[in-house]
N, C-alpha and C positions, 0 to 999 in steps of 0.2 A: 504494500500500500504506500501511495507516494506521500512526502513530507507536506504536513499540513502548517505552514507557519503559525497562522492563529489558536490554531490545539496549543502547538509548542509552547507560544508564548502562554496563553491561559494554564497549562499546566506549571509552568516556571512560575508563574506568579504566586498559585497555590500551594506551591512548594513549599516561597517562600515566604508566604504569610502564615503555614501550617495549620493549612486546610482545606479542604474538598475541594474541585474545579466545580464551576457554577456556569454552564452554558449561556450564553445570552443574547446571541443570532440564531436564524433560521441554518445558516450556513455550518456552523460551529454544531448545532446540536445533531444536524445530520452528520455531520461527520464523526459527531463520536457515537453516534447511533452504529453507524458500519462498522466501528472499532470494537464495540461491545460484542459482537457478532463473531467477530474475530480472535475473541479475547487478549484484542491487546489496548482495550480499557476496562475498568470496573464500575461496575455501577453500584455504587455501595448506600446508597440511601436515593430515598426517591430525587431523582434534580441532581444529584450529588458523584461526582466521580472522580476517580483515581488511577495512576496506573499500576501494573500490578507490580511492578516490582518495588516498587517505592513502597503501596501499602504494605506489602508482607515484612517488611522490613520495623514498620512500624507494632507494639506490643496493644492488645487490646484495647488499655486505657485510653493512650493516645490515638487508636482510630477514633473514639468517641468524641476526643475532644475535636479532632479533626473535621468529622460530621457537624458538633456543635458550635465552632467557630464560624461554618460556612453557612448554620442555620440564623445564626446571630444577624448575619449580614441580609438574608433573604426575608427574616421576620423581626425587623429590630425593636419591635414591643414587647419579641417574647421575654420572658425570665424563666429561668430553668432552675429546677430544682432536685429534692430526694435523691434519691444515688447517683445520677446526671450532674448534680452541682456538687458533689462530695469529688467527684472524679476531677470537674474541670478544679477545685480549691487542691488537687493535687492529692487527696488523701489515699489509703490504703480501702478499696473497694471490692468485694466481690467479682468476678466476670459476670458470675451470674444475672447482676444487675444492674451489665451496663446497658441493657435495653429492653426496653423503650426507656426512648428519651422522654423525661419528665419536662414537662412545660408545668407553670402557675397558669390557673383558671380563679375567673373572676366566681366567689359563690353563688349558686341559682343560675349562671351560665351553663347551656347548655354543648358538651361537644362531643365529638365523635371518638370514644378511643380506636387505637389501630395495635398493630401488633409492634408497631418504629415508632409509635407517639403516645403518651398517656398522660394526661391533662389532670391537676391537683388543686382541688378549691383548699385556698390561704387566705383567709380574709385581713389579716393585716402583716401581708410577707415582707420581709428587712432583707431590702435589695442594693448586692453591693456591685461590683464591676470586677472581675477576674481576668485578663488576657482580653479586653474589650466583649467582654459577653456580661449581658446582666445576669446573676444566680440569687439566690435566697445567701444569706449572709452564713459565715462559717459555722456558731454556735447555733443558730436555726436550724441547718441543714442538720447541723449532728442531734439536735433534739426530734426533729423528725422522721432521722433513722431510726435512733431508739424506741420512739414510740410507737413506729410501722413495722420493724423491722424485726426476726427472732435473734437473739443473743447475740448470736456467732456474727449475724453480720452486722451487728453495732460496733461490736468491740473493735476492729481491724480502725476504719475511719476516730474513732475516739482516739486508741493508742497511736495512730499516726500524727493526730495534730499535736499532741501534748508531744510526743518524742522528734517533732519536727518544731516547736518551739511558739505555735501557731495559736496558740492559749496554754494558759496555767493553768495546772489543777484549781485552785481556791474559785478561780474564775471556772471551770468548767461545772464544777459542782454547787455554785451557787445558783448557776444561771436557771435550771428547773423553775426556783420559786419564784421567778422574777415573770415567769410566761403567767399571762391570765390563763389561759383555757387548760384545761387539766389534761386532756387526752391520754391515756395511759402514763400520767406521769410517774406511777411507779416502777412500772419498766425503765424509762428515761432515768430517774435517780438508781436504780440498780446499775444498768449499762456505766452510766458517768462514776459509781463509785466503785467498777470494777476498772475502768480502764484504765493501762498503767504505758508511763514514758518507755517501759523496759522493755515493752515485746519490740522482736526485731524486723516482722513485716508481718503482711497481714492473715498469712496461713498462719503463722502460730497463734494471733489475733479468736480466728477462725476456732482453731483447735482449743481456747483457753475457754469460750464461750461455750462450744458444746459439752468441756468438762463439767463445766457451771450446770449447764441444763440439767446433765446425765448426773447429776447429784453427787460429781466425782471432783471439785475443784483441788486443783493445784494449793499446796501449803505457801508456795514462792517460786517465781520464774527468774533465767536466767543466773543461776546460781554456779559461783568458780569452783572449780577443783583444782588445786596444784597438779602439774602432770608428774608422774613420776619417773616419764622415762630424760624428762629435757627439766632440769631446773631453772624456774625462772619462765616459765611456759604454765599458762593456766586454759583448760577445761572447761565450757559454759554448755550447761545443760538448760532445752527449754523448761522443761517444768520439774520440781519435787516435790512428794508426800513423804510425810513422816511417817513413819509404824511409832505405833506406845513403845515398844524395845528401844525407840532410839534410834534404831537404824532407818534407812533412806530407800526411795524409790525413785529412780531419772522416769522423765516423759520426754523424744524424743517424736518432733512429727515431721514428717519427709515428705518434702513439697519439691516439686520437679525444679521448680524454679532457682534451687540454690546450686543444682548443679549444671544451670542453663544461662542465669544470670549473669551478664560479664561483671556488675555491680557488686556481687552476692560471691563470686568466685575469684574475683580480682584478675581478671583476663587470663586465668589458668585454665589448662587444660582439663576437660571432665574426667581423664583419667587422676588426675595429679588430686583433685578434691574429692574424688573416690578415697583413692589411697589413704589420706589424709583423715578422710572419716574414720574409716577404717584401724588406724593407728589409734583413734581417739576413743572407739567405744573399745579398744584393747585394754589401754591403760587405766580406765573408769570401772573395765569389770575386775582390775587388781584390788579396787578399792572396795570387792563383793558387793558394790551396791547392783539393787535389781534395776532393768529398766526393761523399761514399754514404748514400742516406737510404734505411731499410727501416721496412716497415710491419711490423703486427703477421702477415701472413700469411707473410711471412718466417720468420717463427719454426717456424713447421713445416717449412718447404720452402726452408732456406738458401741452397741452389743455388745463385740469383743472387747475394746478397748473396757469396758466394767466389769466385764467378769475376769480379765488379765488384773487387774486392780483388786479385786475383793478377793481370788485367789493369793494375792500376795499381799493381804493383808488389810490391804485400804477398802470398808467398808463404806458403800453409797448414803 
C-alpha cells in the first residue's frame, strides 16, 4: 500500500501527544478504513486508532490513557472517573477495570451504557485536570473505588498513592468523614485503614485484600531477613503470620509481571531473576520458616491458599 502522507503525519502527531489518531477528513478516514483491513492499523476504540506496533508496545494502563487523552479532545465536557481516573492519576489498577471507560453523568440524566463507555451519576464530582483530561479529583476517585469496588481492588490504587507520595495517610483517613453522603462508607474507612505505603505494586495490593476477605490477613508485609548466604544482603518477604509458638509463616505471590517488568527486574535477564529467586527462597527455608506462594489465580478461588494456612497453623 502506497505512502499516505497525511496518515503519516496524523499518526506522528498522536505519537507524540500520547494518544489515539482521530481521523478528521473524508480522505484520511478512508484511508485508514483500507488499513484496518489490512491490519496495518488498529482500531482500538470507536473513532480511535493506532498502529500496531506502537500499541503492543504500549502496557494496558497506558493504552487507556491513550484512548482517554484522544477522548478528552473529541468530548471536552467529558470528566472521567472510577477506575478510568485512578488509571489516568497514574495509580496501581486492576486490568480488569480498565474498561469501560467511566465518564461522570449528570443525576436523572438519562444515557446509554455500552460495553467501551459507562456513565456514573456524581452529583457534586471535585474535578481536577490530569495530563489535560478533566477526572474526578484523587481522594474522590479513591473513595469511590472503595465504596464500588470488593477489597482487593481498593487496596492496589490506595497503596499506590500513599507509596507514591500523592496523599498522606492522616489525610487519607480523615477524608471519609468529611464526604456528606454515606454510601458504603464503611467499606471506604476499612479499605483506607488497610492500605499501606509498603506494598510494592499492585498484585501484592490485590493479594493482601483477598487475605483480608478470606478471613486470612497478613500479621505485616514486607518484612527483612538477613541473608545468610551474603552478609550485608537482606530478604523481603510479601507477607507474614505468626503461629502462638512464635514461629513464622512467609506469603509469597507470583505475578508474571516481576519477571517481565524491565522496572521490577532492573533490565535483567528473566533467566538471571529466576535464579535469583531461586537463591532466595533457599536461604529463607534455612531459617525453617514455612511459606505459601499464591498466584494471581488464587485470587479468585482462595481455597487453597486457607487451607495451606490453617494446615500450618494460621486459623481463619
Amino acid at each position: 500500500m502506497g505512502t499516505h502522507h497525511s496518515l503519516d503525519r496524523l499518526f506522528a502527531v498522536a505519537r507524540q501527544e500520547r494518544r489515539c489518531a482521530i481521523p478528521s477528513t473524508n480522505t484520511d478516514i478512508q484511508a485508514i478504513r483500507r488499513r484496518v483491513k489490512t491490519g496495518a492499523v488498529l482500531r482500538v476504540f470507536r473513532g480511535l486508532y493506532a498502529e500496531p506496533a506502537y500499541w503492543e508496545s504500549l502496557d494496558p494502563h497506558e493504552q487507556v490513557r491513550h484512548i482517554v487523552r484522544a477522548l478528552a479532545i473529541q468530548h471536552p465536557d467529558w470528566v472521567f472517573c472510577g477506575p478510568t481516573a485512578a488509571i489516568m492519576h497514574g495509580l496501581d489498577c486492576s486490568y480488569r477495570l480498565a474498561f469501560p471507560i467511566c465518564i461522570v453523568a449528570s443525576p436523572g440524566a438519562h444515557h446509554q451504557d455500552t460495553r467501551h463507555i459507562s456513565h456514573h451519576a456524581i452529583t457534586h464530582p471535585d474535578i481536577t485536570v490530569v495530563q489535560g483530561v478533566k477526572v474526578i479529583s484523587l481522594l474522590q476517585t479513591l473513595f469511590d473505588l472503595a465504596a464500588c469496588q470488593p477489597l482487593r481492588y481498593a487496596l492496589g490504587p490506595a497503596d499506590c498513592a500513599l507509596r507514591n507520595g500523592l496523599v498522606s495517610e492522616s489525610v487519607l483517613r480523615a477524608y471519609p468523614s468529611s464526604v456528606k453522603y454515606s454510601r458504603n462508607r464503611a467499606a471506604v474507612e476499612r479499605a483506607f485503614a488497610l492500605a499501606d505505603r509498603r506494598a510494592e505494586n499492585g498484585g501484592e495490593s490485590e493479594a493482601r485484600g483477598m487475605l483480608h476477605d478470606a478471613g486470612c490477613p497478613p500479621d505485616d508485609i514486607q518484612v527483612e531477613f538477613p541473608c545468610l548466604d551474603h552478609p550485608g544482603r537482606k530478604h523481603r518477604s510479601d507477607f507474614l503470620w505468626k503461629r502462638e509458638d512464635g514461629s513464622v509463616i512467609v506469603g509469597e505471590f507470583d505475578g508474571v509481571r516481576k519477571y517481565v517488568d524491565p522496572h521490577m527486574t532492573s533490565d535483567r535477564e528473566i533467566r538471571e531473576v529466576v535464579d535469583e529467586e531461586r537463591k532466595r527462597q533457599q536461604c529463607m527455608s534455612q531459617y525453617a520458616i514455612g511459606m505459601v506462594r499464591m498466584y494471581y489465580r488464587d485470587l479468585d478461588n482462595p481455597g487453597r491458599i486457607v487451607r495451606q494456612l490453617r494446615d500450618m497453623g494460621i486459623q481463619p
